[in-house]
C-alpha positions as CSV (number, residue, x, y, z in Angstrom):
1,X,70.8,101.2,84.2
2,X,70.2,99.5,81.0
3,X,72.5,96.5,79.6
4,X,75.6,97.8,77.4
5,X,77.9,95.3,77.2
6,X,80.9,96.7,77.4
7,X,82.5,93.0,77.9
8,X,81.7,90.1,79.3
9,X,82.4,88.5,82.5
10,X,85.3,85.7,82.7
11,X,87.1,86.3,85.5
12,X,90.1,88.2,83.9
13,X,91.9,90.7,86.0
14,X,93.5,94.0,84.3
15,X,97.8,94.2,84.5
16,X,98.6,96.9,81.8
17,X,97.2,99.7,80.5
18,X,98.6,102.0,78.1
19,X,96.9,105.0,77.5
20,X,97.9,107.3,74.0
21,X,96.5,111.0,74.5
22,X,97.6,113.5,72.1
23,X,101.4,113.6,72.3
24,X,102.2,111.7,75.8
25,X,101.7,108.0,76.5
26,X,101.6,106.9,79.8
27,X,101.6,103.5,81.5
28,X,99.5,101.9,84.8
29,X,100.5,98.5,85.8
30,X,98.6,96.3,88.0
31,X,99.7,94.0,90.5
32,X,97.3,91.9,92.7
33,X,97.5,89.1,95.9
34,X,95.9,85.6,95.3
35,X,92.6,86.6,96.1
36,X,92.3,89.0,93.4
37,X,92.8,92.0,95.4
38,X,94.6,94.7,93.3
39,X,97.5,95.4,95.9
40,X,99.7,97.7,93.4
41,X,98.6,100.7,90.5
42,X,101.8,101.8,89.0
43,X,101.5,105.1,86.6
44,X,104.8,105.9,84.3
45,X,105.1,108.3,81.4
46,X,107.4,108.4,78.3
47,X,109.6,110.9,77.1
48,X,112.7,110.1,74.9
49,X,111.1,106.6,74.7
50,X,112.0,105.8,78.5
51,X,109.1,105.0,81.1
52,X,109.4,108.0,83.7
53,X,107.6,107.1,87.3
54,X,105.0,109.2,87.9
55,X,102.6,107.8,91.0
56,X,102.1,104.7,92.6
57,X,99.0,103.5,95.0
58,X,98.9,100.4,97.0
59,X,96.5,98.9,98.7
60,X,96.9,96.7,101.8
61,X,94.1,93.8,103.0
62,X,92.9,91.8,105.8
63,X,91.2,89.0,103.7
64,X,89.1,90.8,101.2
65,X,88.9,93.5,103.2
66,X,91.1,96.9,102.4
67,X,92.1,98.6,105.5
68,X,94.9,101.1,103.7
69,X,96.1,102.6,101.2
70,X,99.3,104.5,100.4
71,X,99.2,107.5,97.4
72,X,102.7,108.3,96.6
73,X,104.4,110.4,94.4
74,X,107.8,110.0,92.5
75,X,110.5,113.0,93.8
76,X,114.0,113.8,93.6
77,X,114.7,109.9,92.3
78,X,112.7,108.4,95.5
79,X,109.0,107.7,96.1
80,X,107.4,110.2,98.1
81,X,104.3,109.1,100.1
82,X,101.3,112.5,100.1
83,X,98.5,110.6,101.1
84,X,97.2,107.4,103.0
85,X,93.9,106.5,103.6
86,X,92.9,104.1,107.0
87,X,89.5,102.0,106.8
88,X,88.4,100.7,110.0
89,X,85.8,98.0,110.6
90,X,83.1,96.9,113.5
91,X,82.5,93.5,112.5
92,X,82.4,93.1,108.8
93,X,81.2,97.0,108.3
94,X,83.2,99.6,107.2
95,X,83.2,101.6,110.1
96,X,85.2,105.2,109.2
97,X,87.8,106.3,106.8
98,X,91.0,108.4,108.3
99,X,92.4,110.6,105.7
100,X,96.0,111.7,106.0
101,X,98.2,114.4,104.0
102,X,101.9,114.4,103.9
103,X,104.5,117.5,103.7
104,X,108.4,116.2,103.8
105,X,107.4,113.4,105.5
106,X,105.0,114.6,108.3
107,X,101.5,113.4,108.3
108,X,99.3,115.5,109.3
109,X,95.2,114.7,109.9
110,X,93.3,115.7,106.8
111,X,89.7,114.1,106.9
112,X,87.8,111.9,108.5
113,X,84.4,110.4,107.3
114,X,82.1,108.0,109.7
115,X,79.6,105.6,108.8
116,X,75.9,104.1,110.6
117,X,74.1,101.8,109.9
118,X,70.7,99.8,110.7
119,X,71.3,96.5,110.2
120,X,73.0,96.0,106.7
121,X,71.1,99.4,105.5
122,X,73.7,102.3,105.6
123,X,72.0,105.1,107.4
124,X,74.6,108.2,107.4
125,X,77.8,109.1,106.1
126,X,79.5,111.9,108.4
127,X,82.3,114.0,106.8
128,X,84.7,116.3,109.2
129,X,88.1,118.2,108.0
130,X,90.8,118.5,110.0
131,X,90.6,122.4,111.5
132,X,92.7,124.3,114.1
133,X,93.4,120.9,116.1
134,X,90.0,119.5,116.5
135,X,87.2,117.7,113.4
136,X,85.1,119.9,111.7
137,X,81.6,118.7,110.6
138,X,81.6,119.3,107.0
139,X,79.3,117.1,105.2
140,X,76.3,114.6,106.2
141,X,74.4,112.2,104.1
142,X,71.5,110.3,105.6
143,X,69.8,107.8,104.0
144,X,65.7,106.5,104.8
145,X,64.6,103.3,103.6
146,X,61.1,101.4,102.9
147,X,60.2,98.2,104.8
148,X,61.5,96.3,101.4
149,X,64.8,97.8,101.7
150,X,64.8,100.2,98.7
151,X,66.0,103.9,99.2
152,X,62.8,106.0,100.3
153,X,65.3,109.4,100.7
154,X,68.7,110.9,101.1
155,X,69.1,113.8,102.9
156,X,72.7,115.9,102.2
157,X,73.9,118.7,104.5
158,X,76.5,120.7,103.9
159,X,78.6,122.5,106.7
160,X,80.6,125.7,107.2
161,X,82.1,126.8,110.2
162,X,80.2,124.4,112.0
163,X,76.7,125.7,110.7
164,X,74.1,124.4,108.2
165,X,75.1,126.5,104.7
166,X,72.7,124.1,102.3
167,X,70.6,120.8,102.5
168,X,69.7,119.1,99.9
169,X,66.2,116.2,100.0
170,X,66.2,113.5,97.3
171,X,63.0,111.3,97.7
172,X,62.3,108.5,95.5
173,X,59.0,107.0,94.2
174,X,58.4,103.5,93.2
175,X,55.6,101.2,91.2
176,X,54.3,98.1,92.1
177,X,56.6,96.1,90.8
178,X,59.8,97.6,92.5
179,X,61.0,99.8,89.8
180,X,61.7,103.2,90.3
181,X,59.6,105.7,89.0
182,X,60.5,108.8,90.2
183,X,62.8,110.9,92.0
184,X,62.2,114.8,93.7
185,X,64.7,116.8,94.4
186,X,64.2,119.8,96.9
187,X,66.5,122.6,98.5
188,X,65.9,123.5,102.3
189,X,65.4,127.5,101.6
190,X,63.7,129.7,104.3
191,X,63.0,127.0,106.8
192,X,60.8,125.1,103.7
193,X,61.7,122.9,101.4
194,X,61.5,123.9,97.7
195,X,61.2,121.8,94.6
196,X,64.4,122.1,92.8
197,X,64.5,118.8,90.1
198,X,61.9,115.9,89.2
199,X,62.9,112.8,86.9
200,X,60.6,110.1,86.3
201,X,61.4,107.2,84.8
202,X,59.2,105.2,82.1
203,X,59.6,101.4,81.5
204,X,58.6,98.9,78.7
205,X,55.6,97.1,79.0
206,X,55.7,94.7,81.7
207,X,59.1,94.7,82.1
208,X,61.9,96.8,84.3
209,X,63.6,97.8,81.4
210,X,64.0,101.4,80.9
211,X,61.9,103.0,78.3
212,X,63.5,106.7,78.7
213,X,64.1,109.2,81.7
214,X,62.3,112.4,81.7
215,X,64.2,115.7,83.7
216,X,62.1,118.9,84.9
217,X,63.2,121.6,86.6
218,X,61.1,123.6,88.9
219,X,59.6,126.7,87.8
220,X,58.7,129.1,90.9
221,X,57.3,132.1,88.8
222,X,54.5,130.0,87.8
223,X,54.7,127.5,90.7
224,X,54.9,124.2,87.3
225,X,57.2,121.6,86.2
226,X,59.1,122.1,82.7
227,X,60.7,119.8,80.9
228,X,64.1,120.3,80.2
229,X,65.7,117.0,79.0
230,X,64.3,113.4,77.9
231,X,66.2,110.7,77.2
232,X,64.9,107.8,74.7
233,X,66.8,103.9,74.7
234,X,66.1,101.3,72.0
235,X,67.3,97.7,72.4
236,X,68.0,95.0,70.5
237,X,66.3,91.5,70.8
238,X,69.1,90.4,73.5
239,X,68.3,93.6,75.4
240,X,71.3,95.1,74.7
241,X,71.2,98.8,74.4
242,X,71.6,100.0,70.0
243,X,70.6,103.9,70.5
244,X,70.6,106.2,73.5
245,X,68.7,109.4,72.4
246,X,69.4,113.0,74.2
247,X,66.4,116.0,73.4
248,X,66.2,119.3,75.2
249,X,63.0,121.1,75.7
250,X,62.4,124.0,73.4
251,X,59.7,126.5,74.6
252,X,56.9,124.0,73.7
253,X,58.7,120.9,71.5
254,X,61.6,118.6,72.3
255,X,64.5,119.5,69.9
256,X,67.1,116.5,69.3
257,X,70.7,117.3,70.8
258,X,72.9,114.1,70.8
259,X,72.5,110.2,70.1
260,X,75.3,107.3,71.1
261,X,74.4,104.3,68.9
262,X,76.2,100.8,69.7
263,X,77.2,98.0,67.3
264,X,77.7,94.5,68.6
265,X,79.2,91.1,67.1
266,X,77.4,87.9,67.2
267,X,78.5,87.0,70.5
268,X,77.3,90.5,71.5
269,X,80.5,92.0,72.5
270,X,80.2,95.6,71.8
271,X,82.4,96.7,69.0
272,X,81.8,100.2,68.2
273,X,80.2,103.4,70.6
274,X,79.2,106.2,67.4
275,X,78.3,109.8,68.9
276,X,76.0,111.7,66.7
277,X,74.8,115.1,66.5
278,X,71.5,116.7,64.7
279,X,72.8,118.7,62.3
280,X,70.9,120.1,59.4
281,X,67.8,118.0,60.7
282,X,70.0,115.0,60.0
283,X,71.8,113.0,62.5
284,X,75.6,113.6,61.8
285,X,78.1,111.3,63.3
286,X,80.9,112.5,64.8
287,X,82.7,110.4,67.2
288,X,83.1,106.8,67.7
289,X,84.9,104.6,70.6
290,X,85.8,100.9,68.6
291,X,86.7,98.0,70.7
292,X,88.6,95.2,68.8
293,X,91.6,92.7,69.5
294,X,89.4,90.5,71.6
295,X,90.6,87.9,74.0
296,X,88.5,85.7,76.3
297,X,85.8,88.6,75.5
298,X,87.6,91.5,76.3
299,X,88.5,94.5,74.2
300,X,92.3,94.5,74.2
301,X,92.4,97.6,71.7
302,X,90.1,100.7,72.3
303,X,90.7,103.9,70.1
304,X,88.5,107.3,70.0
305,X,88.2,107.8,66.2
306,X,86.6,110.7,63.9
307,X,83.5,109.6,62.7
308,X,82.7,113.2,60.9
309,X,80.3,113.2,58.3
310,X,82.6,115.8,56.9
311,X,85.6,113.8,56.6
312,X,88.7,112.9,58.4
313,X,87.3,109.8,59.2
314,X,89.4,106.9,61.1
315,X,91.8,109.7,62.5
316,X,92.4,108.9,66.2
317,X,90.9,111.7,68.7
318,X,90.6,112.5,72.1
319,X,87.6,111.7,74.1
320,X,86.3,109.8,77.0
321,X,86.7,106.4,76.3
322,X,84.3,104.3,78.6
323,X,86.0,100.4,79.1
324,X,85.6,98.0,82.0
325,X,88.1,97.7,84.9
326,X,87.8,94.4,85.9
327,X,84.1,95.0,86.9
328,X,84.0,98.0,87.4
329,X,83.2,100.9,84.7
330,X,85.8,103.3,84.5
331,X,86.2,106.2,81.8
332,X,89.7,107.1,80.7
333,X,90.6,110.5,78.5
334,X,92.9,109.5,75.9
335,X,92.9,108.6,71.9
336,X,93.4,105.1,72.3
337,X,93.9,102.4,74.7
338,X,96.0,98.9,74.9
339,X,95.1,96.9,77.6
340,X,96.7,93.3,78.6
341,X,94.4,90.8,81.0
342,X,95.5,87.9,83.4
343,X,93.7,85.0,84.3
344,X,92.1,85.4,88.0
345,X,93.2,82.4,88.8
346,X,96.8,82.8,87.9
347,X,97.3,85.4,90.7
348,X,97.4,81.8,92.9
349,X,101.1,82.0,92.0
350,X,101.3,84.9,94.3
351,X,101.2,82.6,97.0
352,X,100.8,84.3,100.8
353,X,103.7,83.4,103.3
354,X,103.3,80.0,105.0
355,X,105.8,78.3,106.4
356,X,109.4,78.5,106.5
357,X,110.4,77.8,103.5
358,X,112.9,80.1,101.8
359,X,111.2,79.9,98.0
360,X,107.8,81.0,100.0
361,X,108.6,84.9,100.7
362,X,105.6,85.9,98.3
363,X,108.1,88.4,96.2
364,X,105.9,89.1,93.1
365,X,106.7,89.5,89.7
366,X,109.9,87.3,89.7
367,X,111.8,88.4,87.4
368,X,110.7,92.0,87.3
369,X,111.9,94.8,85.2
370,X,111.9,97.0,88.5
371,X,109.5,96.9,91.1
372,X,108.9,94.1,93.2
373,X,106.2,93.7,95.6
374,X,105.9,91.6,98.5
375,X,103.0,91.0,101.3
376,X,103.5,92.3,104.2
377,X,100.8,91.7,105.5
378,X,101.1,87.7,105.4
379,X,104.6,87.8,106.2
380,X,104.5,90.0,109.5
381,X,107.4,91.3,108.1
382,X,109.3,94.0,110.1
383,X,112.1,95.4,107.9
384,X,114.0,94.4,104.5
385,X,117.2,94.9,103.0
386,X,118.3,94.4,99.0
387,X,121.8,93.6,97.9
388,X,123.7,92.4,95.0
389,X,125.6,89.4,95.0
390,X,128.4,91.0,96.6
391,X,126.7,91.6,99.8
392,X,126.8,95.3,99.1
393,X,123.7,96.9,100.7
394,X,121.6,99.0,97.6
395,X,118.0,99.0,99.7
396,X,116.9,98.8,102.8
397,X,113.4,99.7,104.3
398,X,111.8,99.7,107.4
399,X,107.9,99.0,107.6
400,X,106.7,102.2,108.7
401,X,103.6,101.8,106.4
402,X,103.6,97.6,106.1
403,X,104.5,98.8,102.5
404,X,105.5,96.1,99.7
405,X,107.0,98.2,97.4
406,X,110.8,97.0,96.5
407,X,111.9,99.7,93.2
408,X,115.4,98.2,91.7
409,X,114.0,100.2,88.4
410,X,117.2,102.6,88.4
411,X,120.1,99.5,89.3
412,X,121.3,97.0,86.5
413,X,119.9,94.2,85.3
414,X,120.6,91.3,87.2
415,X,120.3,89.0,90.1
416,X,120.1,90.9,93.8
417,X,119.1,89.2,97.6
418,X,116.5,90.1,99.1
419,X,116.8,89.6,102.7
420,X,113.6,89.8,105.1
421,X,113.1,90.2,108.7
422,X,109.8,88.9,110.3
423,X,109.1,89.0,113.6
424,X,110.8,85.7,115.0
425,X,113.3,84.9,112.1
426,X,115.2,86.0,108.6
427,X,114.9,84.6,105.4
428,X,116.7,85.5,102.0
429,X,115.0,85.4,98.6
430,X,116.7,85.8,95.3
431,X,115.4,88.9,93.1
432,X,115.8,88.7,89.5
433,X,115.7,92.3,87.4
434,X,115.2,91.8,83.5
């Protein structure tokens, strides 16, 4: 993919985001173990200027390595798990995913998915649903590879009622020098395989840089390629992308459709993604994404804004705003977005359970303004119970999941005990709720 810098890297993990979309506002908060791990996505909207809970997913680790996650739900004033995912591992491969569904507290099988591999190559992905008391083979991906370990084909098969329905062939081409030139998509259709798709990609001179992409789509009247999109990228002298160019075939000339430009500062942070359209033979802009409030290189203000060559310029709209998740590219629909960073290494003060020290149960934030979390997973812990300073019991949980959570967001604020039962001793931890 070519370079836009949507930030730069400097090791700062994501712990709010607000996101402003027409009339609602909602709020995710992020919670993470001292590795880094994101542990905890709370999602709240407002109304009447109070956060309402909405969903919350947590995510449980062996090391670096996930192996659950919880999806739950906020019902009738409790959290309400509906789905839990199990990742199981041969050695340090992901070897399947077990997908659960919950109805008033039942689980009940949902999916299961299955992984191969050859070495460190992954060589199928195997999909079943959960059917009349027995797995279902729904969907297979296989994957070929050249002796230099890039992808030579994937192969997609798609189930129903236990038979083929459709397979689909993606086989890629490649120069010389590595870079991928081409890919062919096919159909399996009356026991042949028929050409379906074709892009080829073109690169600057002596260089793996992408030049533009070219799509074609099969024609079988005439048994010929025809184009039907290209796409054009110019760069800037630090190879950062400044124009992404959409045309669509037009009988026998390429007609221009749509145009992103990008603006970047001097320490080529990109401040400003403008969509354009051809209108009137002119390009017209109409949309633009502008990052600002920088801190340590990241955008901590993004807003969707009319860029209309007609007018109503500056007034906020909604679109898809693109924006890095830690790093990890993620698109958000919304007219603005305010988003507040931690140092990586400040998740250290989550420390993991290690001795017997009371001020060691790794309860995280502390003070909180509701939920707490805490690792289970360090603390072989077996059960908890909250009360306030009275002794009076206001929580208690056993760990049918290993779950963290601990929500005081509907009790006072205040000081509360948190008392935890491991699996050769109890310890008690003071909870404060701001």
């Amino acid at each position: 993919m070519p370079n836009i810098k949507l930030s730069a890297t400097d090791n700062q993990l994501i712990t709010e985001i607000r996101v402003f979309d027409n009339d609602s506002t909602f709020r995710y908060l992020y919670l993470y173990d001292n590795l880094g791990n994101k542990v905890l996505e709370t999602k709240y909207f407002q109304q009447n200027n109070i956060w309402i809970r909405n969903s919350l997913n947590e995510w449980l680790y062996n090391g670096n390595k996930c192996i659950s996650q919880i999806e739950r739900k906020w019902k009738n004033d409790a959290w309400v798990t509906n789905y839990t995912i199990d990742y199981i591992f041969n050695n340090e491969q992901l070897d399947s995913e077990i997908h659960n569904i919950f109805d008033n507290g039942k689980a009940s099988l949902f999916k299961k998915i299955v992984f191969k591999y050859d070495a460190e190559n992954l060589t199928s992905k195997t999909e079943y649903n959960w059917l009349n008391n027995s797995w279902s083979l729904s969907l297979e991906t296989d994957f070929s590879f050249l002796q230099n370990g890039k992808t030579n084909s994937i192969t997609t098969t798609n189930f129903q009622s236990g038979k083929t329905n459709y397979q689909l062939l993606s086989t890629f081409n490649y120069s010389a020098e590595g870079n991928l030139k081409s890919e062919l998509l096919q159909e399996y259709i009356d026991s042949k395989w028929v050409n379906v798709e074709l892009i080829n990609w073109y690169y600057l001179s002596n260089s793996s840089t992408i030049a533009s992409t070219r799509n074609k789509k099969w024609m079988s009247e005439t048994a010929s390629w025809e184009n039907t999109q290209l796409l054009d990228y110019q760069y800037n002298d630090n190879s950062d992308v400044i124009s992404e160019t959409y045309q669509r075939w037009n009988s026998m000339f390429w007609d221009n459709d749509i145009r992103y430009d990008y603006q970047y500062d001097n320490s080529n942070r990109l401040l400003k993604k403008t969509l354009s359209k051809q209108i009137y033979n002119d390009w017209r802009s109409l949309i633009s994404i502008n990052y600002s409030n920088f801190s340590m290189n990241k955008a901590n203000t993004i807003e969707s804004k009319f860029d209309f060559w007609g007018g109503i310029t500056g007034e906020l709209t909604t679109s898809f705003i693109p924006f890095m998740f830690n790093d990890n590219l993620s698109i958000q629909k919304g007219r603005s977005l305010h988003i507040s960073y931690i140092p990586q290494n400040e998740t250290e003060l989550m420390n993991p359970f290690e001795n017997n020290s009371i001020q060691n149960i790794p309860v995280y934030p502390n003070p909180s303004d509701g939920i707490f979390y805490i690792n289970t997973q360090k603390c072989n812990i077996k059960s908890w119970t909250v009360t306030d300073i009275n002794g009076q019991i206001l929580k208690n949980q056993k760990q049918t999941f290993t779950s963290g959570v601990i929500d005081l967001t509907n009790f006072p604020k205040g000081i509360y005990v948190l008392k935890v039962a491991t699996s050769d001793q109890q310890l008690i931890q003071k909870l404060i709720k701001k």
